[in-house]
N, CA, C and O of each residue as an XYZ file, in Angstrom:
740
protein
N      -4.960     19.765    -20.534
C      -4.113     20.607    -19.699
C      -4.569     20.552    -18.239
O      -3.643     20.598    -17.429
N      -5.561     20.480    -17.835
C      -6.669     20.525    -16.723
C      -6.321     19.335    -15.777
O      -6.154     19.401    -14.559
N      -6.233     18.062    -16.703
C      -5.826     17.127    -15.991
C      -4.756     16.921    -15.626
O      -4.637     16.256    -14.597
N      -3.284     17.517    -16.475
C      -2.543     17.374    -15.915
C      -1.827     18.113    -14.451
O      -0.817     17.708    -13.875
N      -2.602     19.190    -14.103
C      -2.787     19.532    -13.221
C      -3.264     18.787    -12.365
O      -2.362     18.398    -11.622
N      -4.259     18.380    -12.085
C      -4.887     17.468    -11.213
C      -4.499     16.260    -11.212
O      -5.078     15.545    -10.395
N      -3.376     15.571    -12.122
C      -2.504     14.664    -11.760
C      -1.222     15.051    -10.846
O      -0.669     14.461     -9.918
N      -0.964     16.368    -11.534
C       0.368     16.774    -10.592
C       0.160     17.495     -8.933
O       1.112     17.817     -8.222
N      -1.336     17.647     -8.540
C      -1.546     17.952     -7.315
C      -2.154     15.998     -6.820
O      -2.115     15.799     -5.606
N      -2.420     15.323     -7.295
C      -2.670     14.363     -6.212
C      -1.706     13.385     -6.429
O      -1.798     12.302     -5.851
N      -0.413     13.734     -7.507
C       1.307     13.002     -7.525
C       1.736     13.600     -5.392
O       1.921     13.044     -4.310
N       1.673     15.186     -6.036
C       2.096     15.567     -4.682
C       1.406     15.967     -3.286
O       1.819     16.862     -2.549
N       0.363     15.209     -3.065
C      -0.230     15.083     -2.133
C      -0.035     14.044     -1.760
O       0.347     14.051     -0.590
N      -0.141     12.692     -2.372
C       0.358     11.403     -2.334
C       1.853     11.361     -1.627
O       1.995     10.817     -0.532
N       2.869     11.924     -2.271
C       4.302     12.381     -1.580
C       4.337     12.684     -0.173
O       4.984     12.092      0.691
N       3.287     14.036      0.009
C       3.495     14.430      1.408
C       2.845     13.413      2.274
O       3.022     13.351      3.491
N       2.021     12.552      1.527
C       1.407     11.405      3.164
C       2.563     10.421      2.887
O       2.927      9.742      3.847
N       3.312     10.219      1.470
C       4.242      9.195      1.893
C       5.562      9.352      2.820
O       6.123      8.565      3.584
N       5.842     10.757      2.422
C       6.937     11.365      3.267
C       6.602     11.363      4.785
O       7.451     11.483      5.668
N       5.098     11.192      5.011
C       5.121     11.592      6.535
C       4.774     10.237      7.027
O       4.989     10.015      8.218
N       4.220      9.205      6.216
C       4.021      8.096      6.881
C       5.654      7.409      7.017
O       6.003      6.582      7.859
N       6.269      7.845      6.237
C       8.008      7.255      6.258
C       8.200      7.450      7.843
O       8.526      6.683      8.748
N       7.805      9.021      7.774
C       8.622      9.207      9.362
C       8.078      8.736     10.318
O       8.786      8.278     11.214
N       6.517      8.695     10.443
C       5.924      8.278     11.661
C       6.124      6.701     11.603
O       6.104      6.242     12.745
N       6.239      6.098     10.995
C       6.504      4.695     10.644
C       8.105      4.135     11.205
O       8.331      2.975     11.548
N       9.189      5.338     11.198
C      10.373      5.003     11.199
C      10.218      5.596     12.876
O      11.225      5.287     13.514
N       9.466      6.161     13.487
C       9.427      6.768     15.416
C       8.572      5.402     15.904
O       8.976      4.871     16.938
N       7.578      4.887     15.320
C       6.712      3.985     16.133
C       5.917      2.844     14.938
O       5.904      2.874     13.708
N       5.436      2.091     15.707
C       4.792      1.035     15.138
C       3.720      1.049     14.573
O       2.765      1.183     15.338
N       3.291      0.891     12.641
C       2.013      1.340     12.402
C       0.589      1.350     12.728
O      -0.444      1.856     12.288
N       0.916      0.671     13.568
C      -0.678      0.286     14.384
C      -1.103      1.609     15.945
O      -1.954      1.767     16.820
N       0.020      2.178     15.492
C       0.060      2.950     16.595
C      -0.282      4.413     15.912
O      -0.636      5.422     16.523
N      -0.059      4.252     14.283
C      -0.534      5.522     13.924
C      -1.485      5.952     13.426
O      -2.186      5.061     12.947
N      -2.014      7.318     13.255
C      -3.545      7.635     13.530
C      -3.958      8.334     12.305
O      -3.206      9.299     12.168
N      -4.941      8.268     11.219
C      -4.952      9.416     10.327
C      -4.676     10.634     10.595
O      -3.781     11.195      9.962
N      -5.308     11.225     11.478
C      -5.074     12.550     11.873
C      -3.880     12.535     12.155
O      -3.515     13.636     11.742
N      -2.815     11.936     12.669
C      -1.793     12.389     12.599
C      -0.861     12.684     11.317
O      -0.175     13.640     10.955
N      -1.163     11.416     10.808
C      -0.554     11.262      9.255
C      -0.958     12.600      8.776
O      -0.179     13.536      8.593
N      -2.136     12.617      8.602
C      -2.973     14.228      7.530
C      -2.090     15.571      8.021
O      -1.405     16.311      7.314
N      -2.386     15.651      9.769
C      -1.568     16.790     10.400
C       0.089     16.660      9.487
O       0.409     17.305      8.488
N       0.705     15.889     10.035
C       1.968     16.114      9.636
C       2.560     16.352      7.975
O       3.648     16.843      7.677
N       1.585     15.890      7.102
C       1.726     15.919      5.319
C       0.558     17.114      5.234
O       0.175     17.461      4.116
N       0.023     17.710      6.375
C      -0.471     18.888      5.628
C      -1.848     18.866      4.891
O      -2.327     19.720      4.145
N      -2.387     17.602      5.319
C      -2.933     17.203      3.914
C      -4.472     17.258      4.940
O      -4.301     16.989      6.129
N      -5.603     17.522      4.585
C      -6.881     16.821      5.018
C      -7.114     15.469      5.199
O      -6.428     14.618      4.632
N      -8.484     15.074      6.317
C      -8.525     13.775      6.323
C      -9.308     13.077      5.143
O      -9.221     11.897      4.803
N     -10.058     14.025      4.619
C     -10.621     13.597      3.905
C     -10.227     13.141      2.337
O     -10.698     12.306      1.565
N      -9.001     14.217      2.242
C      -8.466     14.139      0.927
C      -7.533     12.838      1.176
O      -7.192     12.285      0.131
N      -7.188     12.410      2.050
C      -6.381     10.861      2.533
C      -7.667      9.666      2.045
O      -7.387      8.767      1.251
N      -9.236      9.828      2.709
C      -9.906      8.812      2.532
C     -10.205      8.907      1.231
O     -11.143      8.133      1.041
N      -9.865      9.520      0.086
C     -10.001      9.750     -1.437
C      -9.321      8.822     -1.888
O      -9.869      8.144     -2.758
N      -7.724      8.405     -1.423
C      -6.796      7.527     -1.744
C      -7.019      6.432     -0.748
O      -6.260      5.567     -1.187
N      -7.403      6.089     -0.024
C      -6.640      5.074      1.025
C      -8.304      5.083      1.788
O      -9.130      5.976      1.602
N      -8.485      4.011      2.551
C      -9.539      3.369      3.596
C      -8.472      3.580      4.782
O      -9.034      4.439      5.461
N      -7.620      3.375      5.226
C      -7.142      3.585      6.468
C      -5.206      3.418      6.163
O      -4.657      3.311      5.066
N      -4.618      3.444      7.385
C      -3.252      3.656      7.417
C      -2.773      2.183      6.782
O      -1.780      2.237      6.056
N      -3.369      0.913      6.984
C      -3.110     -0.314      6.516
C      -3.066     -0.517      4.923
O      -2.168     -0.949      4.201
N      -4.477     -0.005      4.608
C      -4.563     -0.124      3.193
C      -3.065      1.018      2.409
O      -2.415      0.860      1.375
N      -3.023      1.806      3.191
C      -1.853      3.018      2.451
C      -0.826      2.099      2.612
O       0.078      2.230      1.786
N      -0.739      1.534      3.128
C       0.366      0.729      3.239
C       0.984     -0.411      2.942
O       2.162     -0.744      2.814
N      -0.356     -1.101      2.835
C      -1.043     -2.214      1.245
C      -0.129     -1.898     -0.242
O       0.682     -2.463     -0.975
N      -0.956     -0.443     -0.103
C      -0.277     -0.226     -1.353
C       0.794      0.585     -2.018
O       0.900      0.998     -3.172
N       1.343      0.663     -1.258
C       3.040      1.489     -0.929
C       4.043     -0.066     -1.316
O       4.895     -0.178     -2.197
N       3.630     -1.006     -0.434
C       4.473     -2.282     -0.589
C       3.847     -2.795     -2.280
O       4.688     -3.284     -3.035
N       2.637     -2.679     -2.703
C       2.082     -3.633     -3.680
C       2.987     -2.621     -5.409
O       3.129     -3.048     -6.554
N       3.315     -1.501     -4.909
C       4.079      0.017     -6.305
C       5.216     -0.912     -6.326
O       5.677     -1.594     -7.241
N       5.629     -0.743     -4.838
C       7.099     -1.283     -5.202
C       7.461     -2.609     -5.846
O       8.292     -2.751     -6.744
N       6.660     -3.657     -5.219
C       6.682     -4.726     -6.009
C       6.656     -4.666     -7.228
O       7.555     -5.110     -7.942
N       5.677     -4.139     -7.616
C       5.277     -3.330     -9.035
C       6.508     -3.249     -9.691
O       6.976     -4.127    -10.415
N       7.041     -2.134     -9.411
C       8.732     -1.370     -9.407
C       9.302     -2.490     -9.563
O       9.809     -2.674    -10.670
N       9.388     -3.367     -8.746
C      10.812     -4.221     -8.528
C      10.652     -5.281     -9.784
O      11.638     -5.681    -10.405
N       9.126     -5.747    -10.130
C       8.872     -6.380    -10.894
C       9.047     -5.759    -12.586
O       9.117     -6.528    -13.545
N       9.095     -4.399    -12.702
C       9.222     -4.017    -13.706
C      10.950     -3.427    -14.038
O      11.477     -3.292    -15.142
N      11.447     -3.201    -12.896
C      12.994     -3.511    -13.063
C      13.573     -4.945    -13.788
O      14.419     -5.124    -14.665
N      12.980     -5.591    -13.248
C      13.768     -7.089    -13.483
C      13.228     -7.501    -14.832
O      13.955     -8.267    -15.465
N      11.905     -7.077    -15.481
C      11.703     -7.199    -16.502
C      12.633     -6.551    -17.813
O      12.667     -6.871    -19.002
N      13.362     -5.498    -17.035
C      14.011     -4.578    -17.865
C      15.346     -5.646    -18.489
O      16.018     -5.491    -19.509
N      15.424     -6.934    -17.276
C      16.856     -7.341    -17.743
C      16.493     -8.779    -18.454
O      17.196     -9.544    -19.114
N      15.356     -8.829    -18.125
C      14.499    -10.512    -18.018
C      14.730    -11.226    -19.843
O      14.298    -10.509    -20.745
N      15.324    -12.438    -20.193
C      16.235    -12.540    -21.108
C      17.567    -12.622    -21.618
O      18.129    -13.461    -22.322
N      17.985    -11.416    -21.029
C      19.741    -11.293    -21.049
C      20.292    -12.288    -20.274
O      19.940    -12.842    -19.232
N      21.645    -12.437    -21.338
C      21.879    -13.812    -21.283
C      22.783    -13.312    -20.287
O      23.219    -12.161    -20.304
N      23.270    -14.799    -18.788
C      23.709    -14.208    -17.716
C      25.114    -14.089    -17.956
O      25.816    -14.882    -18.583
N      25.422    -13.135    -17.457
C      26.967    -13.143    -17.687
C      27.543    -11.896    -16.308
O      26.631    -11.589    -15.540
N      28.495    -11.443    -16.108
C      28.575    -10.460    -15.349
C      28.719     -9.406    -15.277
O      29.131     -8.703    -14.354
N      28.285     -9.116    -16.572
C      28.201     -7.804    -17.104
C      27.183     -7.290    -16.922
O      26.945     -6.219    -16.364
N      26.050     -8.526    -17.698
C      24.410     -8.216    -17.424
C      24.259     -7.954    -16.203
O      23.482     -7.024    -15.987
N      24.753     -8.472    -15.254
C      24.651     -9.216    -13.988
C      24.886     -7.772    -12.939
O      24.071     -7.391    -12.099
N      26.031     -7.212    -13.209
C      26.295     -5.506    -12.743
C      25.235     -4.886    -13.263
O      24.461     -4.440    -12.416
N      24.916     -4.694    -14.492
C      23.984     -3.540    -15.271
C      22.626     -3.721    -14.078
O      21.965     -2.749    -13.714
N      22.354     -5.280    -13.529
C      20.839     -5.590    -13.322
C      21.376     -5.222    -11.654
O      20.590     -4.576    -10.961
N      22.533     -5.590    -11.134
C      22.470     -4.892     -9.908
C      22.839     -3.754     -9.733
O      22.590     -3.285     -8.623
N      23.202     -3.314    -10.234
C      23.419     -1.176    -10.096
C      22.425     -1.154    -10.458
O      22.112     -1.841     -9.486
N      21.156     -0.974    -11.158
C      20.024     -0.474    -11.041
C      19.308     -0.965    -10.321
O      18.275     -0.330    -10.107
N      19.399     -1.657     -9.948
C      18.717     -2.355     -8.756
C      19.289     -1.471     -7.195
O      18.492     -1.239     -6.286
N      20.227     -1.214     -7.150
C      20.781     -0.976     -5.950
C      20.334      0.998     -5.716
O      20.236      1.596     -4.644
N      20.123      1.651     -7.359
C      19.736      2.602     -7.629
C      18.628      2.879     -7.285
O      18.410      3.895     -6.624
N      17.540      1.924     -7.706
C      15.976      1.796     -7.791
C      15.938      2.032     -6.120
O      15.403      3.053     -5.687
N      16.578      0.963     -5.129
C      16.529      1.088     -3.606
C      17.366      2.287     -2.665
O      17.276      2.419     -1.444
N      18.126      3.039     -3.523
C      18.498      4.668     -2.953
C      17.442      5.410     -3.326
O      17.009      6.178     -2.467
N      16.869      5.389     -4.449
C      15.976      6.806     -5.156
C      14.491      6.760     -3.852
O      13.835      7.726     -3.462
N      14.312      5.000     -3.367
C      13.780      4.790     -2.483
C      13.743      4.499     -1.228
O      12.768      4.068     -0.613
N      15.102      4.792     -0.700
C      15.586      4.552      0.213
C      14.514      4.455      2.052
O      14.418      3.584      2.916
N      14.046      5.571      1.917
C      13.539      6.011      3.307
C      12.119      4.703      3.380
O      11.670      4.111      4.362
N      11.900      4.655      2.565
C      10.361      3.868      2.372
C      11.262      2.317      2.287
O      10.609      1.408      2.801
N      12.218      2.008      1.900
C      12.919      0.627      1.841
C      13.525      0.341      3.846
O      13.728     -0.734      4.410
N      13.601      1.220      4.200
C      13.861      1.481      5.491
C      13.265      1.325      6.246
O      13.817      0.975      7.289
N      11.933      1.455      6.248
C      11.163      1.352      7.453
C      10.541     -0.155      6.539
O      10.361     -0.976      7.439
N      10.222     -0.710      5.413
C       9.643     -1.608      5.018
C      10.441     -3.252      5.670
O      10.054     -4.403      5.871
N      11.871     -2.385      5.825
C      12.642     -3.896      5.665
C      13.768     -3.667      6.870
O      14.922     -4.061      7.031
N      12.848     -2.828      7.641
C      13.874     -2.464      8.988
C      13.027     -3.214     10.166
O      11.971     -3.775      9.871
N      13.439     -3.210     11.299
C      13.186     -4.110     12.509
C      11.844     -4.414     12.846
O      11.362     -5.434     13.340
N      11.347     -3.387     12.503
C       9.349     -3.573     12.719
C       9.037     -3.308     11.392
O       8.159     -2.450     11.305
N       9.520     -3.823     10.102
C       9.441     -4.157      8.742
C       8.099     -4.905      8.519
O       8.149     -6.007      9.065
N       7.269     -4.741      8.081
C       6.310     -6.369      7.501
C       6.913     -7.043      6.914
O       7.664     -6.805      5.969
N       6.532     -8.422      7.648
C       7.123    -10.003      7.336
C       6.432    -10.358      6.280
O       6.857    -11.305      5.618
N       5.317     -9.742      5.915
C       4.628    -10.360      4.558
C       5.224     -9.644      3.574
O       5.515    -10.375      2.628
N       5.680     -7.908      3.331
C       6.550     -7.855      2.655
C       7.635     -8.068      1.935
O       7.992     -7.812      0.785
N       8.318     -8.873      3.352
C       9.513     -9.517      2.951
C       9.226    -10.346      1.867
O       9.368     -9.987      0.699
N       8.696    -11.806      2.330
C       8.060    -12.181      1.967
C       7.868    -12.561      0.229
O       8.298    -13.487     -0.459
N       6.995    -11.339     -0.079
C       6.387    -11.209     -1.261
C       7.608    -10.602     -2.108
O       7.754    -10.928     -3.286
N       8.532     -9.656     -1.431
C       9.695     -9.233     -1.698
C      10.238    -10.328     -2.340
O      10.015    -10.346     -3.550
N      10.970    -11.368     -1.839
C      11.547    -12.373     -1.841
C      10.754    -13.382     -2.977
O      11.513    -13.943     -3.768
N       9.537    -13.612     -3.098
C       8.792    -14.467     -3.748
C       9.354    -13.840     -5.498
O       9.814    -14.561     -6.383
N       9.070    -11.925     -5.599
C       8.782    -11.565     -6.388
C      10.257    -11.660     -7.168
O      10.178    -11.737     -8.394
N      11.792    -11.663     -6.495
C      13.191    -11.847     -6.978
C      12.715    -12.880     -7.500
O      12.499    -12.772     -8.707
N      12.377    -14.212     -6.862
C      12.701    -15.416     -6.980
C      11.837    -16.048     -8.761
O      12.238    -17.023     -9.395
N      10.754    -15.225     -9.131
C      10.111    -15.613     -9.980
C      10.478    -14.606    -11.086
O      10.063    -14.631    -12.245
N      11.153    -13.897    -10.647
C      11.916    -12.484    -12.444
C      12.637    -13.139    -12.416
O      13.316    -12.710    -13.349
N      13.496    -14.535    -11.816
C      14.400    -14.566    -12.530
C      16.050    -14.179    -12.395
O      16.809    -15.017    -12.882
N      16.651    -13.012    -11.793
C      17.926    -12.397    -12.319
C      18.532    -13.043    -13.123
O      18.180    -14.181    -13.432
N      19.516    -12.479    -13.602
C      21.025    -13.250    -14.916
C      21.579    -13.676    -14.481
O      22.721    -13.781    -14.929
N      21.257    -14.211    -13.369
C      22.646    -15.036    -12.582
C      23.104    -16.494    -13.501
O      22.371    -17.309    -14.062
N      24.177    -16.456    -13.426
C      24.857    -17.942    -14.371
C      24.794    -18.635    -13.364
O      25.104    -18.046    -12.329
N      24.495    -19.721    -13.270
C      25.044    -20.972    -12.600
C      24.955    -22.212    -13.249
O      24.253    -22.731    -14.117
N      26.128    -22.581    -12.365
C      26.667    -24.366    -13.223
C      26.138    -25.136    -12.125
O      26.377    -26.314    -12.393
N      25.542    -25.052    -11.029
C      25.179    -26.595    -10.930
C      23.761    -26.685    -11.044
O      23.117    -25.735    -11.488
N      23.134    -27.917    -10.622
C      21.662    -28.454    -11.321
C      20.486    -27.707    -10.502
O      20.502    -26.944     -9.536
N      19.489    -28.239    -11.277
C      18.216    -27.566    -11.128
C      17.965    -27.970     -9.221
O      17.519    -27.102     -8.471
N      18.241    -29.007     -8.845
C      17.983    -29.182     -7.573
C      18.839    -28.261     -6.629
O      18.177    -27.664     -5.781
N      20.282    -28.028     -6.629
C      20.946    -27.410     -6.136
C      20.333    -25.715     -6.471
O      20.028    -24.894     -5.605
N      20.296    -25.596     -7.365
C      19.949    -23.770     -7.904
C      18.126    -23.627     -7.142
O      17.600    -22.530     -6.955
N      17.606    -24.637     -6.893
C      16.614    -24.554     -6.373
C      16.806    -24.058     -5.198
O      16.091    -23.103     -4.894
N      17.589    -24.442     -4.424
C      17.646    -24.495     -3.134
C      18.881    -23.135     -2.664
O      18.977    -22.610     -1.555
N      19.490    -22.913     -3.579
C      20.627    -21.961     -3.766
C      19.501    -20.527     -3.774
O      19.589    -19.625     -2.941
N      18.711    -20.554     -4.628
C      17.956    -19.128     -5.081
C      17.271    -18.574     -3.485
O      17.382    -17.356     -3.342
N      16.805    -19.081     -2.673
C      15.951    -18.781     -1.572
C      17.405    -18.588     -0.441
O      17.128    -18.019      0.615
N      18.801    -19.001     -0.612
C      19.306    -18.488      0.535
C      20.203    -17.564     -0.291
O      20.943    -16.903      0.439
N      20.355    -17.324     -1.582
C      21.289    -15.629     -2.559
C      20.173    -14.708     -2.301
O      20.438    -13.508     -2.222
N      18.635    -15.213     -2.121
C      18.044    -13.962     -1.839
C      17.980    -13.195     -0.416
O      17.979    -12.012     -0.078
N      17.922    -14.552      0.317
C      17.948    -14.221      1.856
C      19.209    -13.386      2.180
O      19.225    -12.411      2.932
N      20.305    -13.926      1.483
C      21.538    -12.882      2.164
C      21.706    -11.480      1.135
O      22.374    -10.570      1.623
N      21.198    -11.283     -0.108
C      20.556    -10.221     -0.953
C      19.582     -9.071     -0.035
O      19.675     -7.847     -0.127
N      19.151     -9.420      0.374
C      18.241     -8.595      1.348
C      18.909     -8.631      2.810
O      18.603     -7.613      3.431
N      19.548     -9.309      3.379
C      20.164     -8.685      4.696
C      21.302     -8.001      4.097
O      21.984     -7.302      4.846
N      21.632     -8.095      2.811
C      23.197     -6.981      2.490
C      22.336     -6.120      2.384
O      22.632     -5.395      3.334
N      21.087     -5.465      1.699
C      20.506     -4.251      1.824
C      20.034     -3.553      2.624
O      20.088     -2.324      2.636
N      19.350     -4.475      3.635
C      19.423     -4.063      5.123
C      20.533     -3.499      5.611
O      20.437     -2.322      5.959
N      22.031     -4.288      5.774
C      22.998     -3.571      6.451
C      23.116     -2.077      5.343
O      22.842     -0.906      5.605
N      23.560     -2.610      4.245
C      23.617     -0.612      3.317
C      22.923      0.069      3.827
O      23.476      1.096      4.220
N      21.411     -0.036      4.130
C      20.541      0.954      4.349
C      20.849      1.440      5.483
O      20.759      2.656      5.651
N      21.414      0.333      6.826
C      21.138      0.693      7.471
C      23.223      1.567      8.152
O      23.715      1.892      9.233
N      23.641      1.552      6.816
C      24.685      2.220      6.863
C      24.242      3.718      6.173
O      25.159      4.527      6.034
N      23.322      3.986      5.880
C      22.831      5.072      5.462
C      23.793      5.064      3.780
O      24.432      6.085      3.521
N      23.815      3.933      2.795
C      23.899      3.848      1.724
C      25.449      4.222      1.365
O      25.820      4.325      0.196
N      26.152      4.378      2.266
C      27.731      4.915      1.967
C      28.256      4.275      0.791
O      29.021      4.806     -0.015
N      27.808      3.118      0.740
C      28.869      2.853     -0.637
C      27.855      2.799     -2.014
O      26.687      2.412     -1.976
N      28.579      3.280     -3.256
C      27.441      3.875     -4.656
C      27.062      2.572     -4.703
O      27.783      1.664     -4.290
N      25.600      2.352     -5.342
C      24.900      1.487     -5.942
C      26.330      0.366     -6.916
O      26.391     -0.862     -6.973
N      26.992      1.092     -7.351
C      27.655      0.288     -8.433
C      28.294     -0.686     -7.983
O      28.182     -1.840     -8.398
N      29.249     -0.195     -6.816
C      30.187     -1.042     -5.780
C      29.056     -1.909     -5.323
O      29.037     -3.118     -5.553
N      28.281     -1.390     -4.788
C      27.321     -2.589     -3.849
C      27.098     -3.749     -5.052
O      27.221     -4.926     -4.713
N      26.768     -3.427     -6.472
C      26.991     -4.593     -7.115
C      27.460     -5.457     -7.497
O      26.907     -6.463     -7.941
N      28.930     -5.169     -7.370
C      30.647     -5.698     -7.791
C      30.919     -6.526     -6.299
O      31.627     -7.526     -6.184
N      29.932     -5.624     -4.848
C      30.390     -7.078     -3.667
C      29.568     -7.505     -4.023
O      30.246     -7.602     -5.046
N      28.257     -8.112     -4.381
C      27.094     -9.288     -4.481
C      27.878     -9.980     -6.034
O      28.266    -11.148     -5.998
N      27.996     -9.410     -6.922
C      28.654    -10.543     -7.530
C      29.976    -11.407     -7.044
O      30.233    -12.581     -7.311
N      30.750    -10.451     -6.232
C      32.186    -11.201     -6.304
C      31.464    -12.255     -4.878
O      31.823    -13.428     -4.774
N      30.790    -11.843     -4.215
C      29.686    -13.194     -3.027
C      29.081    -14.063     -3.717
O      29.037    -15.232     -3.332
N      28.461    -13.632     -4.942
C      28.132    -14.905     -5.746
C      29.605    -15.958     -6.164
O      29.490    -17.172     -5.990
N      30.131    -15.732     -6.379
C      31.136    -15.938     -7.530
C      32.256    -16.498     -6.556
O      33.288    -17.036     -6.957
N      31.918    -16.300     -5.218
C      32.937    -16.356     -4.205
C      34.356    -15.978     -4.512
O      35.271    -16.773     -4.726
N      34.420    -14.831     -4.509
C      35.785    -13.630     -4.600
C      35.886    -13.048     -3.515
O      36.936    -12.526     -3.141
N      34.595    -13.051     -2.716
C      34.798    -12.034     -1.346
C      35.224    -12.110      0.156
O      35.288    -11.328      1.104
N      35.560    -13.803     -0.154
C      36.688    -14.117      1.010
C      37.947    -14.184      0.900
O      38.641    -14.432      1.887
């Protein structure tokens, strides 16, 4: 019982430095921000920050390394299913879900002063789950196809996000397939 207490106070202590590194992250550039500020604004001590984290970099290390995590254990959820466009909706509405529930932290990760190594690893980590995508032409073409469906996969999430998510996860999946599938010209 004891512990779960003391899981559910350093769940939400963790929250308030992520909530506040969101914001100071989304006003200025992380190199510009200071523990003490982070701690001031989440409320939190400095010390109870150096419990989790060595500095604002490492917190930030591993904020990008969950999500990967996340993104990698999403795609496992579909990893198998045979592609079709059914699978293909199911794996992008939750996908498009997974990046609202996370929205504010997908925002500053993959917004204008974004880390490029994120991207990056972002991009590496689609490219090796896999999705259900069907395709008919060859291994050389789908080679070369997968690195620019992801590249424009991630600037469509960029623009959503940076439409502040107006259209539901579901729709956002029905335009990336009908762009796959070329329906959307």
């Amino acid at each position: 019982m004891e512990e779960q207490k003391v899981d559910r106070r350093i769940r939400k202590t963790k929250k308030a430095l992520l909530q506040a590194l969101t914001k100071l992250m989304s006003e200025k550039k992380i190199n510009s921000i200071t523990v003490k500020e982070l701690t001031d604004l989440a409320d939190v001590n400095r010390s109870t920050f150096y419990l989790y984290y060595e500095d604002i970099f490492d917190m930030v290390e591993k904020i990008e390394s969950e999500i990967l995590i996340d993104f990698t254990e999403a795609f496992n959820k579909f990893k198998g299913e045979t592609p079709s466009n059914d699978n293909l909706l199911s794996f992008l509405t939750y996908l498009f879900g997974f990046i609202q529930r996370n929205a504010e932290m997908f925002k500053v990760l993959l917004g204008p002063d974004g880390n490029y190594t994120f991207l990056e690893k972002l991009k590496e980590t689609i490219k090796i789950s896999q999705p259900p995508i069907d395709s008919p032409c060859s291994k050389v073409n789908f080679y070369y196809l997968m690195p620019y469906t992801i590249s424009g996969c991630i600037g469509l999430i960029q623009q959503w996000l940076n439409d502040n998510m107006n259209v539901p996860p579901k729709e956002m999946a029905v335009i990336v397939i009908n762009i796959l599938s070329n329906k959307a010209i």
